[in-house]
N, C-alpha and C positions, 0 to 999 in steps of 0.2 A: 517264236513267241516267247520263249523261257526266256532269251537274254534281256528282251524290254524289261519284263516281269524283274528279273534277278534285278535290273539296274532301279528300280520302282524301289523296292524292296530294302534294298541297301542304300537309297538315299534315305530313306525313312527312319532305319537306324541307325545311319552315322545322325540326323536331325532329331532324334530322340534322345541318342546320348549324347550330343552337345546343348541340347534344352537347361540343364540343372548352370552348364558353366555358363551361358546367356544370360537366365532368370538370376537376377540381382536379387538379394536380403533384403524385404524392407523395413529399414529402421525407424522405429516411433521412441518418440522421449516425452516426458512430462516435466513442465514445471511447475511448482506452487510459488505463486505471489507472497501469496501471506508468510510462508516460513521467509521468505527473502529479506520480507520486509520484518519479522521479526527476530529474525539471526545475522545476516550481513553486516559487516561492521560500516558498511556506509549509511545503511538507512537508520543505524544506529546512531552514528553521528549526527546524518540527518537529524533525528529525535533530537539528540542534543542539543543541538544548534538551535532549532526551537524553543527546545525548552529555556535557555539562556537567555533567547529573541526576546521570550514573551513573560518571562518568571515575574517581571518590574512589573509591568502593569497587572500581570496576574495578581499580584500583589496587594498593588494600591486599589483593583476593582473587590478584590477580599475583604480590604478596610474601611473601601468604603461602605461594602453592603454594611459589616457591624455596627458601623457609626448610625448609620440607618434603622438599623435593629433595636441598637439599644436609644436611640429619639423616640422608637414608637413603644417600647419599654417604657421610658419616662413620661413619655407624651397619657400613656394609659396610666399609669400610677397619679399622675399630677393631675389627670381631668378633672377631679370632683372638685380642687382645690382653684380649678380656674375660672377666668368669667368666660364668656360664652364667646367674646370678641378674640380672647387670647387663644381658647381652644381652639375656634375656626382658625386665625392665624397661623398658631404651630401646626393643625393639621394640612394647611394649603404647603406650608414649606416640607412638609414631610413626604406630599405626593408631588411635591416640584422636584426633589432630592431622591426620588425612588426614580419617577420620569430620567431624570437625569445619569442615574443609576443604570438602567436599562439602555440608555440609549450607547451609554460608554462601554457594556456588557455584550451588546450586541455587535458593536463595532469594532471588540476587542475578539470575539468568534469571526465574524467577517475576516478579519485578516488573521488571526489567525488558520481558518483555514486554507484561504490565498495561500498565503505562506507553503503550508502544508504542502498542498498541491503541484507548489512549484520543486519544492524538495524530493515528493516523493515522485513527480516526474522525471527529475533527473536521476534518482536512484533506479526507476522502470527504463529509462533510457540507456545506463550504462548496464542494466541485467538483460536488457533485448540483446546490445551488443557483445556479451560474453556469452550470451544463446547462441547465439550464432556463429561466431567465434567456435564452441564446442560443437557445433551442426557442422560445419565445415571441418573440423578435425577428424572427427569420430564417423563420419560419412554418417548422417541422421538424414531421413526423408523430410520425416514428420516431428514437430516439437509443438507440443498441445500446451497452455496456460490453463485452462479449467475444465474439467472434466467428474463425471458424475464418480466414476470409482477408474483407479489406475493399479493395477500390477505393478507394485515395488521394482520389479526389476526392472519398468522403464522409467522409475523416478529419477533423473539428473539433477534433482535441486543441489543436493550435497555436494556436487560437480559444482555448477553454479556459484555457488554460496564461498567456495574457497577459492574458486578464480576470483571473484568479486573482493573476497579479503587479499587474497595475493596482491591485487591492484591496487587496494587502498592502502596495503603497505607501502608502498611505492613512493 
């Protein structure tokens, strides 16, 4: 009966002290979106690109509201001076011209956030890829995008953020 026992015994501890070299590290990382998007020098560009896309008309819907501003400026100082036919008149073109105002306002946000969208998708697309890229280098299990609070030590954005610039140097 000893030798079963002895053989029980000693498989248990050769399988106890080979447990630690089996059990794998599991590695968790974290990304933050928002530093990506406002440190990377692609979603930077991005921004810029934008902002270059849309400064023009940013521009002229600026002018236009003024112009608008200062007719209803004029329109209130000159009322008491006008007849009742001219008043209504200037006021019908003033809300035809704000209408018109809003409509160009509104469809100047419309695309530009399209716009937006599509840039900053391609900037979340090429940051998915260099997440991964570093999950396969670095042997990571787990790589979290949002989370209620993260231990610095498994923040990789800084990782992130300089392959991302490495790239766009490129």
């Amino acid at each position: 009966m000893k030798q079963p026992l002895r053989r029980v015994i000693l498989a248990l501890c050769v399988g106890v002290l080979a447990m630690p070299a089996m059990a794998q590290e599991f590695r968790l990382g974290f990304v933050s979106l928002d530093r990506i998007i406002k440190e990377a020098v692609p979603a930077k560009n991005a921004q810029a690109k934008l902002e270059q896309e849309f400064s023009k008309r940013e521009k002229e819907l600026q002018t236009l509201g003024t112009t608008i501003k200062n007719s209803a400026d004029q329109l209130e100082r000159e009322a008491p001076t006008l007849s009742e036919a001219q008043r209504a008149n200037r006021q019908r073109q003033l809300v035809e011209q704000d209408r018109e105002f809003q409509r160009k306002r509104r469809e100047f946000q419309e695309d530009l956030n399209a716009r937006r969208n599509e840039e900053l998708q391609q900037v979340f697309d090429r940051a998915n890829r260099v997440v991964k890229q570093v999950a396969d280098a670095e042997k990571y299990d787990l790589i979290l995008q949002e989370a209620v609070y993260v231990n610095p030590k498994h923040d990789i954005t800084d990782k992130v953020i300089r392959a991302l610039n490495a790239s766009a140097a490129k």
